[in-house]
N, C-alpha and C positions, 0 to 999 in steps of 0.2 A: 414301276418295273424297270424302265429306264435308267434310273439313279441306282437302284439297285444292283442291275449288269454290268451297269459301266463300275463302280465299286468293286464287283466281286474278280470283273476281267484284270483293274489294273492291279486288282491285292494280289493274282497271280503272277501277272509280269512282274509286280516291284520284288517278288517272295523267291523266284526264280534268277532276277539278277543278283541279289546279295546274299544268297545259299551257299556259290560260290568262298567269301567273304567266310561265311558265317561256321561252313565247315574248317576253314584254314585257321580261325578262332579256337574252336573244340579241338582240334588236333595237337595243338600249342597246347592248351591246356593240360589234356593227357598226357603229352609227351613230358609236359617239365611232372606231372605228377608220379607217370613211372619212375621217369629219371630217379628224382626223389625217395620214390620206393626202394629203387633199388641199390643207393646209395647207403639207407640207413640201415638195408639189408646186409650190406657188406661190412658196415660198422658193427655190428651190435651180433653177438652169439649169443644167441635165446641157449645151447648148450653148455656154452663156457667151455669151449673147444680150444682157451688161449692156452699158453704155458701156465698163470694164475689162476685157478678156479674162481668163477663170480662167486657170492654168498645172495643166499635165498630171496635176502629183503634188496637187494641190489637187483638182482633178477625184477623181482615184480615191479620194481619202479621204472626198469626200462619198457616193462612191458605196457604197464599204466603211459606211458610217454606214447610211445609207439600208435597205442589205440587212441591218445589223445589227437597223433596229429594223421591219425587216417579220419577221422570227424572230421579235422581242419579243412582236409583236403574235399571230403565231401561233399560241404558245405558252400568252399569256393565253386566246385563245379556247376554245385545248383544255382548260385549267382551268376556264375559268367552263363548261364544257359538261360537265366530270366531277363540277365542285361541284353542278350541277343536278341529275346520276343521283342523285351520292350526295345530296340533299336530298329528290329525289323518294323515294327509296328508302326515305329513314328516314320521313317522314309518312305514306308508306304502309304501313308496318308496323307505323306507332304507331296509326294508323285501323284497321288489321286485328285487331288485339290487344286494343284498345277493345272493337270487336269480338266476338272470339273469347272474353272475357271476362265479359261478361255472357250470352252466349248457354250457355256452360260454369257459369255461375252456375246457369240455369235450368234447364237438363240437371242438376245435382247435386242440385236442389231433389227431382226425382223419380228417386231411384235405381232403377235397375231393383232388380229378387229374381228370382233370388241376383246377387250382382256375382261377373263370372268374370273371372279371372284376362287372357283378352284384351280384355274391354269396360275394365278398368284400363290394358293397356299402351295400346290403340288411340283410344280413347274420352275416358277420362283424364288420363291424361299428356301425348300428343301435343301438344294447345289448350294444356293447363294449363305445359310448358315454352316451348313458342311464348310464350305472352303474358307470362307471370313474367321469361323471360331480356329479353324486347324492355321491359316496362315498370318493372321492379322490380331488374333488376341492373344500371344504366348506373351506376351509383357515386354513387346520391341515395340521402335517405332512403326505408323503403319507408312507402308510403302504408297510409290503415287498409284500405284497397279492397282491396289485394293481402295484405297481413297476414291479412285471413281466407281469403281464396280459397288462402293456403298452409296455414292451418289445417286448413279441409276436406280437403284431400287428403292433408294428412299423417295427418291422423285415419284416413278410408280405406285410406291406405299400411299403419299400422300393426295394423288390424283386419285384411288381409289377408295381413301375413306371420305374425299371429298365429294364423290360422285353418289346422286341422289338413287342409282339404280341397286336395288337389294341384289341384282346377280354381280353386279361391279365390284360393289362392296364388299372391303377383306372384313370388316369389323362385324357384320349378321351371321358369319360363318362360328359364332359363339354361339348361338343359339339356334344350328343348326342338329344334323344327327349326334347319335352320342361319342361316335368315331370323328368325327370334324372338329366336335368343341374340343375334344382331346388333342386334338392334332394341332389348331387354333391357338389353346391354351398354351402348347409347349413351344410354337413358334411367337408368339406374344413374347412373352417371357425370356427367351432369348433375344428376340427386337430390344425389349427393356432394357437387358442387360448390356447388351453392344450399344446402346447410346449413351448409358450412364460413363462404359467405358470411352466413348468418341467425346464426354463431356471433359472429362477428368485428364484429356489429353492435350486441351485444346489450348494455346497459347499463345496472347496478341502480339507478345515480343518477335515472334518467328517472323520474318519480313519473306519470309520463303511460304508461311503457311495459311496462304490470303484461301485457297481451295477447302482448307480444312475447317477452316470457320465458316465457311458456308455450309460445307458438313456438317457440322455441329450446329448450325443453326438448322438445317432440314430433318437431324436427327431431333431435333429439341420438337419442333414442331410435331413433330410424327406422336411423341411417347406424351404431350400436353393431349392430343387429341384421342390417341388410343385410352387414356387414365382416365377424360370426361365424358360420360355421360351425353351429356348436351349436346356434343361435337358429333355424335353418331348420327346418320342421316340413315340406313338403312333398316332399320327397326320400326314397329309399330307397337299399337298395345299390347298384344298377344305377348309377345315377347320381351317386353318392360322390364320384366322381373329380373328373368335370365339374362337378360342385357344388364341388367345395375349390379346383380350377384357377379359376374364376368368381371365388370368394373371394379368394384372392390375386393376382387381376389386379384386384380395385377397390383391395386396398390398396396393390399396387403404384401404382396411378394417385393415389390416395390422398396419396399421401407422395411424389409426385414433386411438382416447382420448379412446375409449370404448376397446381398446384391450392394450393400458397402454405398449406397447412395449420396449421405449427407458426406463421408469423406470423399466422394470427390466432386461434390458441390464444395468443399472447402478448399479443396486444388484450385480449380477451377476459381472463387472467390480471391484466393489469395493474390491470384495471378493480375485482378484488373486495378486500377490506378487508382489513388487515393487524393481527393475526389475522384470519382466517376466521370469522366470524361467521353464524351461518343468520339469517333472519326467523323471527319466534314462527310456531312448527307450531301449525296447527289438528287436531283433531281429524277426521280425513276427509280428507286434503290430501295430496298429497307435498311435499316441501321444495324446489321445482323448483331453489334455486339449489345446493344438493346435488348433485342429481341431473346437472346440466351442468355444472357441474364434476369430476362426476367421469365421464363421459362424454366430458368432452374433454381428462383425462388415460388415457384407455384408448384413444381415439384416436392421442395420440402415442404410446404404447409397444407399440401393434399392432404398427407395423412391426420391430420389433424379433426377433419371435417370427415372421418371415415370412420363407426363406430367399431367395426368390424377390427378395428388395428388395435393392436398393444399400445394402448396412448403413454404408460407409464415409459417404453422402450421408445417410443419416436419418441417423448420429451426429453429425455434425457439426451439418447442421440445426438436432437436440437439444441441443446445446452452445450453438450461437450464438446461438439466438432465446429457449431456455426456461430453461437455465441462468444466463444473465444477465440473469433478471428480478429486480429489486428484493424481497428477502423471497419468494423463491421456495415454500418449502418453508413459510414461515409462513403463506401464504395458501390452503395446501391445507388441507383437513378432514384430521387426525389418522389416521385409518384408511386413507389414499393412501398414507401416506409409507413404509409399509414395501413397495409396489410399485416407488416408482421408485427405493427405496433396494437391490434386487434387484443380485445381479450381472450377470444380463443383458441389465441396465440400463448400469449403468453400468462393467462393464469394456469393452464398445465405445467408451464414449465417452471414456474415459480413453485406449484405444488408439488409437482417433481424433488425439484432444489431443497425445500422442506422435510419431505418426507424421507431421502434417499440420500441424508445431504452426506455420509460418509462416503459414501459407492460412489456419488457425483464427483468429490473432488480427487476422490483417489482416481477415478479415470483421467478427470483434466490433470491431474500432477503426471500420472503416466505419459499424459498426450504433452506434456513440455518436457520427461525425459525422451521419448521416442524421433521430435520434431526438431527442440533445440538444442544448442550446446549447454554444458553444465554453466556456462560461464555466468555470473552473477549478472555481469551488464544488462543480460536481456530481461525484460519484461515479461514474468509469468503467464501461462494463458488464463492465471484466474483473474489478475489484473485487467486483463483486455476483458474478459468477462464482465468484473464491476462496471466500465466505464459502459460497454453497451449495455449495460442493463439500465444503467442512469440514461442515454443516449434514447433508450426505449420506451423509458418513463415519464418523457419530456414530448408535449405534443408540438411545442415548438423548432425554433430553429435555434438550440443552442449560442449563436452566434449572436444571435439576432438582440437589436439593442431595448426592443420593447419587451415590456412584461409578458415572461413564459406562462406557460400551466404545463400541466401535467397531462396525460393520456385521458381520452373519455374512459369511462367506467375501470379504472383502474382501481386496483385491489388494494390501497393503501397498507394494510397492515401486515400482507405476507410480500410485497413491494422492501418495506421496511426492514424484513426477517431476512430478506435474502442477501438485501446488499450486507447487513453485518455478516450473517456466514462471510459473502463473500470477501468483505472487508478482515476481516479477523485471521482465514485464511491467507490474505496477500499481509497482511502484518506479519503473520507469521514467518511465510516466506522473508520478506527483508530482514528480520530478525533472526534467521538462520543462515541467510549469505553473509549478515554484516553490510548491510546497504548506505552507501555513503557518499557525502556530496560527488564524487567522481563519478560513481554507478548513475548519478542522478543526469549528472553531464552526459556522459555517454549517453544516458537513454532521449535524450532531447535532439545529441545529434543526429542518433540515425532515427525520430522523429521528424526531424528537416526536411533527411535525406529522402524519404520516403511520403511524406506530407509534407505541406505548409503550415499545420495544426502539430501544435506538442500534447504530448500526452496527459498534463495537467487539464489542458483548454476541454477536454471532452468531460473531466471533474467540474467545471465552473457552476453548472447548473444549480452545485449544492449551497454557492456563496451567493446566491441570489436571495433577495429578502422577502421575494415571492413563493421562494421553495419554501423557506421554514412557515410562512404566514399559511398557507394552505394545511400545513401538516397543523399547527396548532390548532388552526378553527376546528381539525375535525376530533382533537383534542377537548376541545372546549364544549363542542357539538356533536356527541353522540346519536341524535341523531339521522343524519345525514350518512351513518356508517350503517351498514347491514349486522347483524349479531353476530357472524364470527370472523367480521372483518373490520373490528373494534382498535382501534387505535390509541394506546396509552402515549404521557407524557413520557414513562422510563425508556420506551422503545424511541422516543423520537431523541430521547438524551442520549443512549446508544450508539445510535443511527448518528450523528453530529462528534458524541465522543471518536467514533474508529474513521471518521472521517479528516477528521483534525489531525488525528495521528499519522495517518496518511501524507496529510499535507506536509507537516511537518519533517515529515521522513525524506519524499522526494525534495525540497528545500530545506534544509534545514536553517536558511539564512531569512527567509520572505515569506515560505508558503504557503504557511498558515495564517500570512498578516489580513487576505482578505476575507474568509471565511470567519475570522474574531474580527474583525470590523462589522461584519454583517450581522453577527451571532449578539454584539455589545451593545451596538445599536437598535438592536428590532425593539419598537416600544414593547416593554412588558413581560421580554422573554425571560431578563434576571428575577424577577418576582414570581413567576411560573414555577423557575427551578429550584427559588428556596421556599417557597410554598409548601411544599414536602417535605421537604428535609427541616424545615423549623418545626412544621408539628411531630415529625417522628425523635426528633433528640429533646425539644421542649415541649411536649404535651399539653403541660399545665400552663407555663406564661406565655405560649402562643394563644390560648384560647384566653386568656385575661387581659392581652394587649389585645386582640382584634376588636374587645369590649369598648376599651379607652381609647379604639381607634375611632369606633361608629361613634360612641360620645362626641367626642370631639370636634369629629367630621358635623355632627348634625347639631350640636348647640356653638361650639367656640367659632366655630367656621360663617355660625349666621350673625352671631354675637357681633363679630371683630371684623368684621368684612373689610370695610372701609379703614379702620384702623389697623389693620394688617398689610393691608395694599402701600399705602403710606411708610410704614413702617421696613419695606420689605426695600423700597428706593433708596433710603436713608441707607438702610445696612450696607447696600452696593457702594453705593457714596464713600462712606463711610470706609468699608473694604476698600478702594480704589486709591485712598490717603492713608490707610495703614491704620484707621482707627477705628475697624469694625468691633461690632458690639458681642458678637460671637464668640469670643473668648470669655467675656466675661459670665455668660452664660450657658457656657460649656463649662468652665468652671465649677459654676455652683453646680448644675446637673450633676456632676460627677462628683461631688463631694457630696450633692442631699445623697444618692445613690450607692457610694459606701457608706453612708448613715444609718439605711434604709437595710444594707445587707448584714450590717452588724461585723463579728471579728470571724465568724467561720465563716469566710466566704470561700473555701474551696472545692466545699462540697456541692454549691452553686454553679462555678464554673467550670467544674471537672466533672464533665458528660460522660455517662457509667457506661454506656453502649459503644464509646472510642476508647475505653482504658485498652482492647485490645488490640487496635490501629486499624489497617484496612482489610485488616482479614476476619476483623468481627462484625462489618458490613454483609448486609447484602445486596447482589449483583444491580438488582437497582437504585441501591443506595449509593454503590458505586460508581455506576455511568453518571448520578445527578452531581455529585461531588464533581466528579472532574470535570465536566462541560461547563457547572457552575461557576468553579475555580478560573477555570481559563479565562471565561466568559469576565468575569468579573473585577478579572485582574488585570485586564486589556482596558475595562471602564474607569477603573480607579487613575488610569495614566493619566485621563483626559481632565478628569471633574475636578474641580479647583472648589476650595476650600468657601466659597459661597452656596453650593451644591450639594455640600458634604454638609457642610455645621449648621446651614441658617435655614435653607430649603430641603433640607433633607432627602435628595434626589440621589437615587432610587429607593434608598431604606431612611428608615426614620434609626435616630443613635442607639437606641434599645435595639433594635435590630442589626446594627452592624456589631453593639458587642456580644452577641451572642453568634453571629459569622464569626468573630474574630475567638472567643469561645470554645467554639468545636473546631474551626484549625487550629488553634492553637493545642487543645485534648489530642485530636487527631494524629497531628504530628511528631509532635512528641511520644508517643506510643506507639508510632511507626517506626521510630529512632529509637525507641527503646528494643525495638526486637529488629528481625533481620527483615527486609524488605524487599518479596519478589519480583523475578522482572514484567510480572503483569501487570501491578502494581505502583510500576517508576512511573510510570505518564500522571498516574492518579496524586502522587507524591509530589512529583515535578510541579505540577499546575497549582497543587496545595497549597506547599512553600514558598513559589514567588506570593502568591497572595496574602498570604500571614504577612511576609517579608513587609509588603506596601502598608498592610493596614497597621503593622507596628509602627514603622515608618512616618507615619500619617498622626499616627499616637504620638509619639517622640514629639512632633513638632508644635501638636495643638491636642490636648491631651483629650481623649471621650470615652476612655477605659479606666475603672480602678485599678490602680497597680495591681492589686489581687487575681485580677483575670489572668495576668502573665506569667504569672508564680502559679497556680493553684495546678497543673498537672504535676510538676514534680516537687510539693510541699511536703507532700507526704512520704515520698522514698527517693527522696536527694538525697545521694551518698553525698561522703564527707568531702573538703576541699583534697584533700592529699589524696584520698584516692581518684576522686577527678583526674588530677591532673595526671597521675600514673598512668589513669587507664588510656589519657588523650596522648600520650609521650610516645607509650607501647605501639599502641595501634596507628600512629602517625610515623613509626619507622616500620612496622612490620608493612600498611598498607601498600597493593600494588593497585596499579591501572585499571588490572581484572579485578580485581575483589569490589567494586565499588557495589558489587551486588546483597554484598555480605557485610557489611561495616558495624563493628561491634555499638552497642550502645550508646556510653558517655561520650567517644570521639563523636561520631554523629552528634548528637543532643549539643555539644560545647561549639561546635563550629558552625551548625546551622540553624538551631535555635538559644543562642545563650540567652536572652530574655528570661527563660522560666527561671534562672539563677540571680539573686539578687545584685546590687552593682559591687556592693563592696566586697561579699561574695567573688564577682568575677574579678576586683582585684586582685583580692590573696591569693587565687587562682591561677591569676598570672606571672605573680610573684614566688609561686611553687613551682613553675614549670620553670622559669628562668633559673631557682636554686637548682632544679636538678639539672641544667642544660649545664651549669657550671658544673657543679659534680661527675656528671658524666667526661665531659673535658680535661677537668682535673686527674680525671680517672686513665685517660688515653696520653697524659705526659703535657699537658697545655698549662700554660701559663696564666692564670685568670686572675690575682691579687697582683699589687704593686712587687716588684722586684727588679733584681737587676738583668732578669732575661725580657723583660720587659721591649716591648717595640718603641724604637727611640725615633721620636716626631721633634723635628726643629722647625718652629712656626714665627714669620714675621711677624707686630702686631698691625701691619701699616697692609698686610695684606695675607691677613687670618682666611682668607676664605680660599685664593690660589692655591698657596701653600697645603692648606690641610686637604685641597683638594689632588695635589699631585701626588703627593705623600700618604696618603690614607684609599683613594678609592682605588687603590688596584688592590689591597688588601684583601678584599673581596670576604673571604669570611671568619679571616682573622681578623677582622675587626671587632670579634667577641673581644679578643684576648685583651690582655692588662697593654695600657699605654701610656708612655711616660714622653711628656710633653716640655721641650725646655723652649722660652721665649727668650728672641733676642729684640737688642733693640735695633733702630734703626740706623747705628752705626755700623750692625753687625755683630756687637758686644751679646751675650750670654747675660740676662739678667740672674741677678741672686735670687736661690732659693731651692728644695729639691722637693721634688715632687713626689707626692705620697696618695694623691687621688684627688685634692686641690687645686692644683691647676689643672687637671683633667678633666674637670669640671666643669674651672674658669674657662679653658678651650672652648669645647662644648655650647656653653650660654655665649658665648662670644659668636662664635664663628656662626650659630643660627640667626643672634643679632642682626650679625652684617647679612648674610642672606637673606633674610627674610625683609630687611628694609626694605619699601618702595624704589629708595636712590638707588641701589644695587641691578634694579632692572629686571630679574627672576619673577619679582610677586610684587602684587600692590593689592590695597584694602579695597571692598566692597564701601558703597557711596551709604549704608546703613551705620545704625547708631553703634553696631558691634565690630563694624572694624573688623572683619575677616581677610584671610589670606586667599586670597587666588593668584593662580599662573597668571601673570601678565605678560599680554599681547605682544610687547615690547621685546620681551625674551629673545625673540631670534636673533635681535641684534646683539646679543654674547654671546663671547665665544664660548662653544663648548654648551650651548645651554642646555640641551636634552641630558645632555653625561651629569652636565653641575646639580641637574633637579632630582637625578636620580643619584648621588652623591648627598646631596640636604638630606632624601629621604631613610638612608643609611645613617647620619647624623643624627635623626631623628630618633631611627629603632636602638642605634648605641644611647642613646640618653634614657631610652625606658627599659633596655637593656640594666645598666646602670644605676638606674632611680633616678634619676637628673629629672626636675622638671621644670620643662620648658613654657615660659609665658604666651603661649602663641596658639590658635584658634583659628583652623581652616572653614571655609566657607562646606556650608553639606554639599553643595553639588557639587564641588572639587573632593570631597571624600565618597560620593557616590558614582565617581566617574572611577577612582580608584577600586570600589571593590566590585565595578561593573553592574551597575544597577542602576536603574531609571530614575530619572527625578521628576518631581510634577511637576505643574507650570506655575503653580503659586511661588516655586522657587526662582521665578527669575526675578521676581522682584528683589535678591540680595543681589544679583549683576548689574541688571539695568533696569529701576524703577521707570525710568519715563515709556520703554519699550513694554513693561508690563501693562502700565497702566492703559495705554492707547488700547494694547490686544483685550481686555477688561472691558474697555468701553467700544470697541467691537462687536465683542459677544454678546455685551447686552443692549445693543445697538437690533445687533440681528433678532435677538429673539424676541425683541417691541415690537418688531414691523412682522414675524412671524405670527 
């Protein structure tokens, strides 16, 4: 009755002082609306009283006007009459609450004894949410005025859910009459919501706001205590029931949209330091920032454990606001993370993420336009998402140098479903900014700036060889998995494909080098991958080699034991001095084996389910491809030609040519049609690996030619259109189009292989005719004449001369050159030149370059005499210009037809088209350095 008087006393004082006000408002009103009346009164002759007569339809539309803007005026007046309630309204309740606020001051100053449980709800709270909601929650800072006056009463709040007396106690006043728990209910509820807000306010940077965070840690305690159960001391069994339904109707209110909870647990979250850091404990003190933090993660994972709640709306929730915090889990205290890392944490929200996954990301993409700038730099919040979901997954310490595991009873296979969502969608994102080493920069520095830890470092877990070896056992081991938490090999190839890609993305220089170290080396995981993929494209000669594999295994292997071991030292030996026997028996294998296949062999090696590239896969056929590829092509770098031909490590040679087989089909009918951008990464990985295993062919043959030919045996167009098609689309292609690349350009540039060689001669030799034709065609001079470019070359110093003479030509160097030598008096030798001495120039001038003496190049210490840049080089002058000058020298000779006596080393041709060499290759640089690294390796793996 009190609260009520005093309310109704001051609505009349505040209502009587600004009447005044309020009338001088309404007057202005009316006055400018007569004005106005009778303004347009003066204007306007509903008569037509002028000199002119109005006309009828003129009339009515003034008149239409007229009643249009007597509406107008109406309407304004009903407004400015409801802006005056609503003005009077709020001054008086901001006077009331002034008010109610110091008079509440001075009543706490004298508590009564004892404080009962109804002088708290009635007494207490009533003023004290009156004036707190009307002064302190409009969405300003709160003042220091109200900061204490919420002190006192949380102080109070708390001494009396602490106190074992059922009359002291505010919390048994739930299950008191049905007017109490009403009154209870609605003062509860309001307590809930002013701490969520005292939560979401609270800020450790504020060096002013040491008060409020005690605040908020007394409000923290209050809402942990009022939400459990357990914490209630005034109840007995009678009233159990209605005490736990109580309970679970604040946290259902709790954790509903109207009370906005987990957003500002994510305020609040964002704000603490990454790591988690306390302030220096005093001796006597609690650690408040501790304590509300951990306070308002038991807050969010109430509802969890509360059947009565919307679990599908709190998971999500928990997904979208708290899982895509920045360093989520690095800014908790240590001793939280095994609560939220719980299964009944997190398989809701994974089955959340499953079930809802459209609705999920569309909110997180809303919550990174609403929070961030559009700017690409920053890191999506599904990004932060992926990493804590890996971070969550992990029951270790990421960092930590010993072997991790994984979470107890962790759901492996919707674990595995989420990160690809989430993985797929953060692909997607960088693929629609255009995400690029820069952006990757950036996102590392303000990594720094904000951690010690980059954003990679919380990915690591997945280049662990302990990660992939736990997902494969349970691959392997069905069952140790529950029935609908079954774990295939395609979901774990997936799961490693869009994480690769990932890596790759943020680095595109390194990123992905440890993850394909890890992936290349795990014993057994190559054979894993093509396990599948050999019986779904070879059905039949998978299932007849595994036959001749057991044979083998269990007669030849008992047979030859001893004989094999012997014979196996010898071979190294043997490889080590250049005189391995593997050749000779690579050899014959390959030629009984085109023996074997007869003259059709293209119907053999052209796999009927790739004639339509990778769109006539499917999606698992896809992920095995690519992880495989990658995977595979990362091991070939290493394995040296005693691994490959003699131990047959990891596949035996029937097996790599049927790898080599379906990329090669694959590819090429990827190139035969247009190739999406879903599809690049699957392409990309494909091709270097064909690349190497041709490579590897070229060098020591274990393919029949017919394998390389046999995708386009059958609809190879002719040489001339070849070369048209590659000419066209080589001047028409742009930078963007790389997604669209017609056919035969693609097919000539990146798999010329399936074209035969002398085939790709005349091929080259059609493109040159038309390069001249086209020239000839724009006014250029390409035959002997006398507009010809006139070169005067010493013979005593053929290589200077054509060198200052000729390399700034730059791409007139197609054109006709007429070449006169003098001698070394000066003199003009006889003779004119018609394409003979242009020639002679030509072989000459490579001659001398290419000689050892010359200092540019010297030969490899093998029997073939190869060219490499020699080391020496820097001492001439000009020698990067001179080498790139030879090389010009070069393409005019095949430009030309000229051909040049001279044969470069492969790793000096594999450094020029940017491609890896293996290690077998260094035996043409430096045999003695090869040989020592040889007898190393197999040094190591005896004592292994």
């Amino acid at each position: 009755m009190y609260f009520q008087f005093q309310c109704s006393k001051w609505m009349t004082s505040s209502s009587s002082i600004i009447c005044s006000d309020s009338t001088q408002i309404t007057s202005i009103f009316c006055s400018d609306s007569f004005a106005m009346d009778r303004l347009s009164k003066q204007q306007v002759s509903l008569r037509g009283a002028s000199a002119k007569e109005i006309t009828r339809d003129a009339l009515l539309e003034k008149v239409a006007q007229e009643r249009e803007f007597r509406n107008y005026m109406r309407r304004a007046t009903t407004a400015s009459l409801f802006i005056q309630r609503v003005w009077r309204r709020y001054v008086s309740m901001k006077m009331t609450a002034v008010h109610l606020r110091e008079e509440w001051l001075e009543m706490v100053k004298c508590l009564p004894v004892p404080m009962s449980r109804v002088w708290i709800s009635n007494s207490l709270l009533r003023p004290f949410l009156f004036f707190v909601t009307t002064l302190a929650t409009r969405g300003r800072r709160f003042e220091d005025r109200d900061v204490d006056c919420m002190q006192i009463c949380f102080r109070i709040l708390l001494e009396s859910i602490n106190s074992s007396d059922p009359q002291k106690n505010f919390c048994p006043l739930a299950t008191s009459s049905i007017e109490e728990r009403s009154t209870w209910k609605y003062q509860a509820k309001k307590l809930i919501s002013l701490c969520v807000l005292i939560l979401s306010k609270c800020d450790y940077s504020d060096k002013e706001g040491n008060q409020f965070v005690v605040l908020t840690s007394m409000a923290m305690r209050f809402v942990v205590s009022l939400t459990d159960l357990k914490s209630w001391k005034g109840h007995n069994d009678i009233t159990l029931q209605d005490a736990d339904t109580a309970v679970k109707d604040l946290v259902c209110y709790m954790c509903s949209d109207k009370i906005q909870l987990y957003i500002s647990i994510r305020k609040y979250l964002n704000r603490l330091d990454v790591p988690f850091s306390s302030p220096t404990k005093t001796v006597g003190h609690t650690d408040d920032r501790f304590l509300i933090t951990a306070s308002a993660i038991t807050l969010a994972l109430r509802p969890f454990n509360n059947h009565n709640v919307n679990m599908r709306f709190t998971a999500e929730q928990y997904c979208v606001l708290l899982l895509t915090i920045p360093w989520f889990t690095q800014r908790l205290p240590a001793v939280l993370l095994s609560a939220i890392k719980h299964k009944s944490i997190l398989s809701p929200c994974f089955r959340e993420i499953l079930m809802s996954k459209e609705r999920v990301l569309k909110e997180i993409s809303n919550l990174n336009s609403s929070e961030q700038s559009s700017s690409p730099k920053i890191l999506p919040p599904v990004g932060w998402a992926l990493a804590n979901v890996l971070c969550l997954a992990i029951g270790s310490d990421s960092n930590s140098k010993d072997s991790g595991r994984f979470t107890q009873d962790l759901d492996f296979s919707s674990f595995i479903r989420v990160v690809i969502i989430l993985a797929e969608n953060l692909i997607t994102y960088f693929e629609k900014v255009k995400w690029t080493q820069v952006n990757s920069e950036s996102l590392a520095e303000l990594s720094q700036k904000q951690s010690n830890m980059l954003y990679t470092d919380l990915l690591k877990p997945v280049c662990q060889q302990w990660h992939l070896m736990k997902l494969l056992t349970l691959v392997k081991d069905p069952s140790i998995q529950k029935a609908d938490e079954k774990c295939e090999l395609t979901d774990v190839a997936y799961y490693y494909s869009c994480m690769l890609r990932i890596f790759a993305i943020l680095n595109p220089v390194a990123g992905s080098m440890h993850i394909l170290n890890m992936l290349a080396f795990t014993p057994g995981f190559t054979l894993n991958l093509w396990g599948p993929l050999e019986k779904s494209f070879f059905p039949i000669l998978s299932s007849a080699s595994e036959t001749n594999l057991s044979n083998h295994n269990t007669i030849e292997d008992l047979k030859d034991a001893v004989s094999k071991k012997k014979k196996k030292w010898v071979n190294v030996l043997n490889k080590i001095t250049g005189k391995s026997q593997g050749d000779i028996e690579q050899t014959e294998s390959v030629s009984n084996l085109s023996i074997q296949i007869g003259d059709d062999s293209s119907d053999v090696w052209n796999i009927e389910s790739l004639r339509k590239g990778p769109e006539g896969l499917t999606a698992d056929d896809s992920h095995l491809i690519h992880i495989f590829c990658a995977t595979y092509s990362h091991l070939l770098l290493v394995i040296d030609e005693i691994e490959f031909y003699e131990k047959q490590v990891p596949f035996i040679l029937e097996q790599q040519r049927r790898i080599a087989s379906m990329l090669n089909t694959l590819v090429y009918n990827a190139l035969s049609h247009n190739v999406s951008r879903q599809n690049r990464p699957l392409m990309d990985a494909a091709v270097r690996c064909l690349h190497l295993l041709y490579e590897r062919d070229c060098r020591h043959q274990f393919c029949p030619p017919d394998l390389w030919l046999s995708p386009a045996k059958k609809n190879r167009p002719s040489i001339a259109v070849a070369a048209r098609t590659h000419e066209v689309m080589s001047a028409n292609l742009r930078s963007d189009d790389a997604l669209a690349i017609a056919s035969m350009h693609s097919v000539i540039t990146t798999t010329p292989h399936v074209f035969p060689f002398e085939e790709r001669v005349q091929m080259f030799r059609e493109l040159i005719s038309m390069d001249k034709v086209s020239r000839r065609m724009a006014g250029e001079i390409v035959g002997p004449g006398p507009q010809a470019i006139e070169v005067v070359i010493r013979r005593s110093h053929i290589v200077e001369d054509g060198f200052q003479q000729l390399n700034p030509l730059g791409s007139r160097l197609k054109s006709s050159i007429h070449v006169s030598f003098v001698s070394e008096c000066g003199l003009p030798e006889a003779g004119l030149d018609y394409g003979g001495l242009s020639k002679e120039f030509l072989t000459d001038i490579a001659k001398a370059a290419f000689s050892p003496d010359y200092g540019l190049f010297t030969q490899t210490s093998t029997s073939d005499r190869l060219l490499i840049p020699s080391s020496a080089a820097r001492l001439v002058d000009n020698s990067i210009q001179m080498i790139e000058f030879l090389g010009r020298v070069v393409g005019k000779a095949l430009y030309e037809g000229i051909l040049l006596d001279y044969s470069f080393s492969h790793v000096f041709v594999q450094k020029l088209l940017g491609r890896y060499s293996f290690i077998d290759e260094l035996s043409t640089l430096d045999p003695e350095l090869y040989k020592n690294l040889i007898i190393m390796m197999v040094m190591s793996r005896i004592c292994h």
